[in-house]
N, C-alpha and C positions, 0 to 999 in steps of 0.2 A: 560542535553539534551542527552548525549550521552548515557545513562543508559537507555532514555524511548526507545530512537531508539534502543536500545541490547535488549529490551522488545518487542520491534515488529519484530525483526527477529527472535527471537526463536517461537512466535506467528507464524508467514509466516511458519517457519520450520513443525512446528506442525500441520501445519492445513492442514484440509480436503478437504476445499473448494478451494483452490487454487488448478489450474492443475500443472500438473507436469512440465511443459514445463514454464509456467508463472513462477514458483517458484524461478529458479535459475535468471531472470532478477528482478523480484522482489528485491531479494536478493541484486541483483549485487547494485543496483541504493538504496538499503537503505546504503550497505555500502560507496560509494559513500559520500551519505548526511552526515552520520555520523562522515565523515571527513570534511564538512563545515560546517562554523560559522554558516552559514544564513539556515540550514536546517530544522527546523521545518517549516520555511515559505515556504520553496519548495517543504514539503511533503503535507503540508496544501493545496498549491495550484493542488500538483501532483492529489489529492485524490478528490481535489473538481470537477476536469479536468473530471477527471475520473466518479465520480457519477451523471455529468451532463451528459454523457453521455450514462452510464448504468442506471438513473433513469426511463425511461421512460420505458425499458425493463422490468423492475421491474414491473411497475405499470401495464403493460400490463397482466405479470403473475399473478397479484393480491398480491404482495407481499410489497405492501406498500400503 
């Protein structure tokens, strides 16, 4: 578990799409996870939280 979360922050690190300001809270809150047991179910729910949210935006740009 902990491997795939060091997989997603260097992903966060690297990427483009993330602003600059988002990145270091990103960051903070995977590492965070990666020190709990229970964290893929917290990131599962973080992201699904989150794309209920920004889906709709999505779809309006025609991006899904």
């Amino acid at each position: 578990m902990k491997e795939k979360i060091e997989e997603v922050i260097v992903k966060v690190e690297n990427s483009t799409d993330i602003s600059t300001e988002d990145k270091p809270l990103i960051l903070k809150k995977l590492d965070e996870w990666g020190q709990e047991e229970n964290a893929i179910s917290d990131v599962n729910s973080y992201f699904e939280n989150w794309w209920m949210e920004m889906e709709p935006i999505f779809a309006e740009l025609g991006w899904v």
